[in-house]
N, C-alpha and C positions, 0 to 999 in steps of 0.2 A: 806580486807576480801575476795575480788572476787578473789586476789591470793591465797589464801590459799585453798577457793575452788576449784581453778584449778589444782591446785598442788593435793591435793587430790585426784580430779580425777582421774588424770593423775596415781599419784601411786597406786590407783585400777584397773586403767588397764594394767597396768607394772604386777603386783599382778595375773590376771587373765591371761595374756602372758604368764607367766612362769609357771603358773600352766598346763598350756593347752601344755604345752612344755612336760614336767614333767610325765601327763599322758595319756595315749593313748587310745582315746577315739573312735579311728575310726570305730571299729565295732557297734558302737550305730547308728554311721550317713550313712555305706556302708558296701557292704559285702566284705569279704576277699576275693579278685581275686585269684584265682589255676590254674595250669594249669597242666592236667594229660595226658600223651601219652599212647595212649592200644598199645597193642604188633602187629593189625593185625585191618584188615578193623571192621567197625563196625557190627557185626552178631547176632549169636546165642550164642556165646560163649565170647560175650561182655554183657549178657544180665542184668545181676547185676548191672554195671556200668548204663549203660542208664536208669533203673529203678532208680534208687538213682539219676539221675537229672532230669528226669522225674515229677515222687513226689514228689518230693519238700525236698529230704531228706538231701540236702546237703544244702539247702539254710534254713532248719530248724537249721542248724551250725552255721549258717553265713557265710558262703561260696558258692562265685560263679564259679562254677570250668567248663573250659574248656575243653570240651572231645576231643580229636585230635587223629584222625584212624592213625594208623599206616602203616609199612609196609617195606618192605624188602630197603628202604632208609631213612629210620625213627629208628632209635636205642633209645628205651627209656634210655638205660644208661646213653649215648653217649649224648643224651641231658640232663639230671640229672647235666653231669659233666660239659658241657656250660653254664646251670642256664637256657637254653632253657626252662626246666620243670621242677613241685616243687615234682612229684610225676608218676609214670611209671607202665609198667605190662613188664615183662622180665619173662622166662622160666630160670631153673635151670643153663640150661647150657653157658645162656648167662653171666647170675650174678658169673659163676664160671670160665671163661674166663675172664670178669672183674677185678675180684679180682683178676687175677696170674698176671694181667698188673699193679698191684697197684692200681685197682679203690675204693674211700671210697664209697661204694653201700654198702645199708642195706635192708633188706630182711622185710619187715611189714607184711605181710600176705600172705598164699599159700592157692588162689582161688580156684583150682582145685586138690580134694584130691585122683582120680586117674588121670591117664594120660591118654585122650581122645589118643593117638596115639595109632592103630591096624592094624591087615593087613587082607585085604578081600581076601576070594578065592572061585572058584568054585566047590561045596561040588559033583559036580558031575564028575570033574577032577581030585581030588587029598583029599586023606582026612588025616588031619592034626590033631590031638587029643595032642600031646607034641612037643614041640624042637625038642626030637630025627628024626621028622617025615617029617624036613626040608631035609634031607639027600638026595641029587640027585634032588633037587626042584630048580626051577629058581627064586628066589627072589630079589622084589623090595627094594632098597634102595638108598634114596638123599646121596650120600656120603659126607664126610664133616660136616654132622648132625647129629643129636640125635635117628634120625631111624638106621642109621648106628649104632652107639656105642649100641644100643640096641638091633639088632639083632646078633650082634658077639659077646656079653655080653652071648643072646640065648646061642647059636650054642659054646661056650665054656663050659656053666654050664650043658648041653646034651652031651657033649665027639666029638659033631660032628667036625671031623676037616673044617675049609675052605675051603679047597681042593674039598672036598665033596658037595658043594653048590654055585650053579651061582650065583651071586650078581649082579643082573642089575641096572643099573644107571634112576633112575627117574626122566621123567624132567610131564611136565604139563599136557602133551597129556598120557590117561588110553589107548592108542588103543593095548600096549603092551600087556596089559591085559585082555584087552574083547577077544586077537586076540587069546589069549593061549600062546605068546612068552615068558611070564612070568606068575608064577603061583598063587604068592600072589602081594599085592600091598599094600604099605600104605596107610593110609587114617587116618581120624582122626573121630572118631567114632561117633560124634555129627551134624556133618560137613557134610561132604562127604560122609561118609558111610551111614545116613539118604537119601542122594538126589539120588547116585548111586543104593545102596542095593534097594531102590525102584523099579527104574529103571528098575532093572533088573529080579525084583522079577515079574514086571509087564509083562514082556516077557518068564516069564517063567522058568526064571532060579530061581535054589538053591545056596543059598551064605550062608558064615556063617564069621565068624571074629575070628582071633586069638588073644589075649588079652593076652601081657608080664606080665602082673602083678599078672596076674593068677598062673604062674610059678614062681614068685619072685622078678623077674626084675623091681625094680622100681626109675623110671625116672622123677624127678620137672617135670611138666608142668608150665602153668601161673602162676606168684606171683605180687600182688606190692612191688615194692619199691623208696626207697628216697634218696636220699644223707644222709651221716655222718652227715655234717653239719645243713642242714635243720633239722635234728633229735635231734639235740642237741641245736641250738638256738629257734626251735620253737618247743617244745614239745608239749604244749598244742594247734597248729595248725594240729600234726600229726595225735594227738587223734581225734582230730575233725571230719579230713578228713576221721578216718578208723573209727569212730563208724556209720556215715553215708555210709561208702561202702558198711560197711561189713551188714549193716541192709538192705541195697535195693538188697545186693546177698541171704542174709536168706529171704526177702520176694517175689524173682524174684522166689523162684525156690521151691515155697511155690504152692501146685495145686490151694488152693484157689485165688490166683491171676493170674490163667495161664491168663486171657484174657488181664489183665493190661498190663504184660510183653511182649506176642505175639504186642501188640498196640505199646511199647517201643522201640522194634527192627524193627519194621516196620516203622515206623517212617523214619529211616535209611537204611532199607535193603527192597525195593521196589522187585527187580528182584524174590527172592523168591517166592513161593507160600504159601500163608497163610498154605494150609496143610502141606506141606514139615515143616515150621516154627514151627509149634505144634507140630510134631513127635520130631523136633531138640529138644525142648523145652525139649520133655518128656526123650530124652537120655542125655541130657545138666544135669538133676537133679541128678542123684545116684554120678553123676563126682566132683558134687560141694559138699553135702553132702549126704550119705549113710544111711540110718534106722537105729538108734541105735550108727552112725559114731559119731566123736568127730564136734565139733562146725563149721559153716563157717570161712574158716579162719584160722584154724587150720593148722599150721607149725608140718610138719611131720619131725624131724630132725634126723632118721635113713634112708629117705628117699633123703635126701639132701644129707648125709654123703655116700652115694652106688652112687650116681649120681656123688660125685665126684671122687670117687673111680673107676668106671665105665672110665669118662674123664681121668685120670692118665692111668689108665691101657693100653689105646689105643691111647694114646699120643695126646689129644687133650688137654693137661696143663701138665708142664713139673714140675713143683712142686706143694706143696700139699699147699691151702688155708686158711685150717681149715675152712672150711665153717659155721660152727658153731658156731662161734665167729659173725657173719654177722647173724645172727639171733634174729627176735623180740621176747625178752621173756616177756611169759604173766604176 
């Protein structure tokens, strides 16, 4: 008899082994480890992201996800395709470089539905009202980048030839510009153009911003994305991960929470001045979503399709990607 009971046992918990095999119980006991790389240090224009781990919105997933700053040695692709990261923030032109190399990157969501990149100048130097108005102007551009394809993209759909317009080479130091050696300068209008435009407002001077999208010109900024694969074997982790992002970017940039958010980025970004942070905040909001705009997260795919169009035309991808196939439909 006491064998039988043992043997019993035994095949109850052979029974309960193979069940616990079978199914995957782990998120009852832990949360699902992530790991997300942003495209650039952690700021203002991370401010979605650190809201959503902030409040608790990813851990109301089940998810514990690692925020890891980026940075010009940090490629969220680049790690996507090591398994380094389960999930990334990449601008258009990076994921469209990717893809003419063969990369399986997929596009989840496009965070910013305009593109914070503008060029500041002195309204009392030069006064710029269209493209045609670049003509004989000395302008800033990182060449190699998306300020570059962006301004000759301008200066094409205006008639103005090259020839016609200096192209200076940007590197970190604005002394080009304060000096007058150049007459516009990039910036990124959330960013920079809040901490400088002050700056300068505060000495006195008129500044104003010229804004390509005003004219047409439009260029991806920030988006997430994942691997192929992680998209396909864990779908119901993807979802997870983006209905918590995308809720802490609709509530970061919600005014009723501006103190939450200012608290979120501060957290991280000490060097700032809390006012400087509030004005970013305030220009951080129309870029993510617009009065009346389509949803946070809204994948603008006529927007993608010029960006890559844009990249062809100036030889920065030498075939065409269809970028549009690499897009999350809703």
């Amino acid at each position: 008899m006491g064998i039988l009971t043992g043997r019993k046992v035994l095949m109850a918990l052979l029974c309960i082994g193979l069940w616990l095999t079978v199914v995957d119980i782990g998120p009852l006991s832990a949360d699902q480890a992530v790991s997300y790389r942003l495209k650039w240090l952690i700021n203002m224009s991370t401010v979605g992201d650190v809201y959503a781990e902030a409040q608790g919105l990813f851990a109301s997933e089940g998810l514990t996800v690692a925020l890891k700053p980026g940075g010009p040695e940090r490629d969220a692709i680049r790690e996507l395709e090591l398994g380094h990261a389960d999930f990334g923030v990449a601008s258009a032109d990076q994921v469209i470089h990717a893809l003419a190399k063969g990369s399986p990157v997929v596009v989840l969501a496009q965070l910013f539905q305009a593109n914070p990149l503008q060029w500041i100048y002195f309204k009392d130097r030069v006064q710029i009202d269209t493209p045609a108005d670049f003509k004989g102007k000395t302008v800033g551009v990182t060449f190699g980048k998306n300020d570059e394809i962006i301004m000759r993209t301008l200066l094409a759909r205006a008639g103005v030839p090259e020839s016609g317009v200096r192209l200076y080479s940007v590197r970190l130091d604005y002394t080009p510009f304060f000096s007058g050696r150049a007459d516009l300068w990039p910036v990124y209008i959330n960013s920079q153009g809040v901490e400088i435009g002050q700056r300068l407002e505060a000495a006195g001077e008129r500044i104003a911003f010229f804004n390509p999208e005003a004219h047409g010109v439009r260029f991806v900024a920030n988006s997430v994305v994942t691997s192929e694969r992680l998209k396909s074997e864990r779908p119901e982790l993807v979802e997870r991960f983006l209905r918590a992002l995308l809720a802490g970017w609709q509530s970061a940039v919600d005014p009723a929470n501006t103190e939450t958010a200012l608290a979120a980025v501060r957290q991280y970004d000490r060097d700032t001045t809390l006012e400087v942070l509030r004005a970013q905040l305030e220009a951080t909001r129309p870029l993510i979503q617009s009065p009346g705009g389509p949803a946070v997260g809204y994948i603008d795919i006529a927007a993608w399709e010029q960006t890559e169009a844009m990249m062809r035309q100036y030889g920065q991808i030498d075939r065409a990607v269809d970028v549009g196939r690499r897009l999350r439909k809703p």
